[in-house]
C-alpha positions as CSV (number, residue, x, y, z in Angstrom):
1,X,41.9,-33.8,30.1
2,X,42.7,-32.4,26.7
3,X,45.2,-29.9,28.4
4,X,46.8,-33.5,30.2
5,X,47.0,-34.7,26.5
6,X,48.5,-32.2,24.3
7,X,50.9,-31.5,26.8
8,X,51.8,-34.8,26.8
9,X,52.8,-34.7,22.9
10,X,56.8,-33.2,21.8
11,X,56.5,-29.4,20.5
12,X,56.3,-30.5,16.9
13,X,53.0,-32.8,17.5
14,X,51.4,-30.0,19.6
15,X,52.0,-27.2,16.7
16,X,50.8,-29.7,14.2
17,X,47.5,-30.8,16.6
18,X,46.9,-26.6,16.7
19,X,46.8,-25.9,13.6
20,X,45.2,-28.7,12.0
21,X,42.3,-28.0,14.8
22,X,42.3,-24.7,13.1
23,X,42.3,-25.4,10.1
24,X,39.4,-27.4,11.1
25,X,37.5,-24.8,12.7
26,X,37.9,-22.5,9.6
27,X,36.4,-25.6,7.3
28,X,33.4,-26.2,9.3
29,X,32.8,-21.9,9.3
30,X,33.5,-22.2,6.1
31,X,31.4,-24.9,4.4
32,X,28.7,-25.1,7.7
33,X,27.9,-21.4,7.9
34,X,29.3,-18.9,4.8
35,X,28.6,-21.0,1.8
36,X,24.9,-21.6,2.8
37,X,24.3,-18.3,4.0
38,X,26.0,-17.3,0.1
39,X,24.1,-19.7,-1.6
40,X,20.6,-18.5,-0.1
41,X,21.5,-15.0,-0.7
42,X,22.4,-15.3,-4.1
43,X,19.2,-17.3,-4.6
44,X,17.2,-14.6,-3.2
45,X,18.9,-12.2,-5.4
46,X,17.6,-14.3,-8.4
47,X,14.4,-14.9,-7.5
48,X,14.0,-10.9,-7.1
49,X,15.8,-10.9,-10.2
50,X,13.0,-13.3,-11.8
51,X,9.7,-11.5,-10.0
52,X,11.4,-7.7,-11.2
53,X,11.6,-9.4,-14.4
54,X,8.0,-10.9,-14.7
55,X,6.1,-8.2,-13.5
56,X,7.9,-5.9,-16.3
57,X,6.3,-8.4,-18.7
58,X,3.2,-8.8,-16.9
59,X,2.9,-4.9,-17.7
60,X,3.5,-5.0,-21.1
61,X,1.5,-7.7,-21.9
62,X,-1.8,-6.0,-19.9
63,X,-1.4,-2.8,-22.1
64,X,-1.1,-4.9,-25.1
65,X,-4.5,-7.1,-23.5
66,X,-5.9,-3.4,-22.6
67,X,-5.6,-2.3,-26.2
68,X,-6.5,-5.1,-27.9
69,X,-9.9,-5.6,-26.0
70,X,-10.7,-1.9,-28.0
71,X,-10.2,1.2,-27.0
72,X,-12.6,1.7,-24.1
73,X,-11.9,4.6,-21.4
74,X,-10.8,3.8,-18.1
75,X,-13.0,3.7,-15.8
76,X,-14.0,7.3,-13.6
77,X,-12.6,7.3,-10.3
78,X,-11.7,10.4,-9.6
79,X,-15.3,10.9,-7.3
80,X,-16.8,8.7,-4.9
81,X,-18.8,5.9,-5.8
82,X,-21.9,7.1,-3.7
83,X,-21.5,10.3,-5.8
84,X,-20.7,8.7,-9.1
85,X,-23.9,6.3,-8.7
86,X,-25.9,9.1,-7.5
87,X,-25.7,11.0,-10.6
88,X,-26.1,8.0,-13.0
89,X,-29.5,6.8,-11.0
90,X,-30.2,10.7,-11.5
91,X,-29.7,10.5,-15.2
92,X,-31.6,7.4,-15.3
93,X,-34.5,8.7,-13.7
94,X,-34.7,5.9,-10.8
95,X,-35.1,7.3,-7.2
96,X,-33.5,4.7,-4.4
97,X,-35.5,4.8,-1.1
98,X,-31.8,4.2,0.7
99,X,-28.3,5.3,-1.0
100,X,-25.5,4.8,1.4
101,X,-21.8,5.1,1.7
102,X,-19.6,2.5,2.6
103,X,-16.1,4.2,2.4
104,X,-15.1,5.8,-1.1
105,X,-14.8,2.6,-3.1
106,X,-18.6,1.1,-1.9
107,X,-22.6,1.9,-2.2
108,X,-25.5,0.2,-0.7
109,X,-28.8,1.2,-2.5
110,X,-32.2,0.0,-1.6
111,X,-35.1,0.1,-3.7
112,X,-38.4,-0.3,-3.0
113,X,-39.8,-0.5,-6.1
114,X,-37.9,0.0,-9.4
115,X,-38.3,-1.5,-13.2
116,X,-35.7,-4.4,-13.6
117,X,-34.9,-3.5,-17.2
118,X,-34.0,0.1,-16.0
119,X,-32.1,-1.4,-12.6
120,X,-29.8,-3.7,-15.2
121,X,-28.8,-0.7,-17.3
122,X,-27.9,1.2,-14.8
123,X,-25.7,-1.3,-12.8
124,X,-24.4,-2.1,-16.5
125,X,-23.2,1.6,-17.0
126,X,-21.9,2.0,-13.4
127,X,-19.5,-0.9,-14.2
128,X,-18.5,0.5,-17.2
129,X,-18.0,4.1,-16.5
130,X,-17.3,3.9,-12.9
131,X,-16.3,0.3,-12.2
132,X,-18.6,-0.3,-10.1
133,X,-19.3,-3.7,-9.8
134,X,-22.2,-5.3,-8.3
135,X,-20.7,-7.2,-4.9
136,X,-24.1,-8.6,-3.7
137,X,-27.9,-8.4,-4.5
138,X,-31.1,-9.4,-3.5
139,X,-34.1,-9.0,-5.7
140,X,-37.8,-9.8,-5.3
141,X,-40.1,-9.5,-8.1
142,X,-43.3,-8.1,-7.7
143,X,-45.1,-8.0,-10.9
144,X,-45.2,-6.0,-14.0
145,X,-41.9,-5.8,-14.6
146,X,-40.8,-4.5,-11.1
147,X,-39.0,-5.5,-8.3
148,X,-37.9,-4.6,-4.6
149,X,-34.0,-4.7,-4.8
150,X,-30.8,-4.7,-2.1
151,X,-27.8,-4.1,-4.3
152,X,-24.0,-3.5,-3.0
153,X,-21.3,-2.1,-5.4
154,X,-18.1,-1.6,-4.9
155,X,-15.1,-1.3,-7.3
């Protein structure tokens, strides 16, 4: 049908239907496909531009919030938390009835019966030398001062 038709034009009309189709063809490729597919990819390049940018200033800006909250030492995590908390309850002369590992980063300790004063101070300390911080707990007084505790930490 289309072949039926441009054969039916004179020589001139067909070179002029020809190239006008591909010219055409080459505007829609042009302006349907490349210029959105640039337009995206320059975009992208921005916004990775943008987020390379922001996190640079999100560094600088922590160090200056790091050193103006004081000069505080990092936290020690260079051992296991099941060690690290180990040796503070040591130091602190509390005795768990359970101390278990959950990965390197995690403790579960159980205790039957400990003073509460002495279990704050100690989860206190492990936060800030260790970063341990208390995930979840479950306490249950039991007079005098005492209490039967469930404690998970985990940095």
């Amino acid at each position: 049908m289309i072949a039926e038709k441009l054969a039916a034009l004179s020589t001139r009309e067909r070179v002029l239907v020809v190239t006008l189709s591909i010219v055409a063809i080459f505007g829609v490729a042009w302006f349907g496909v490349w210029v959105p597919l640039d337009t995206q990819y320059r975009q992208s390049v921005q916004a990775s531009e943008d987020a390379e940018r922001d996190l640079a200033s999100m560094k600088v800006n922590a160090a200056k919030l790091m050193a103006a909250k004081g000069n505080a030492p990092a936290a020690d995590t260079s051992q296991a938390a099941y060690i690290q908390m180990d040796q503070l309850l040591k130091t602190a002369s509390l005795k768990p009835s359970q101390l278990t590992p959950s990965g390197d980063d995690t403790v579960r300790l159980r205790f039957d019966l400990v003073e509460f004063d002495k279990l704050v101070a100690v989860m206190a300390n492990a936060q800030q030398k260790f970063g341990l911080s208390v995930q979840s707990a479950t306490l249950e007084a039991k007079g005098n001062g005492q209490t039967q505790a469930q404690l998970e930490l985990s940095r």
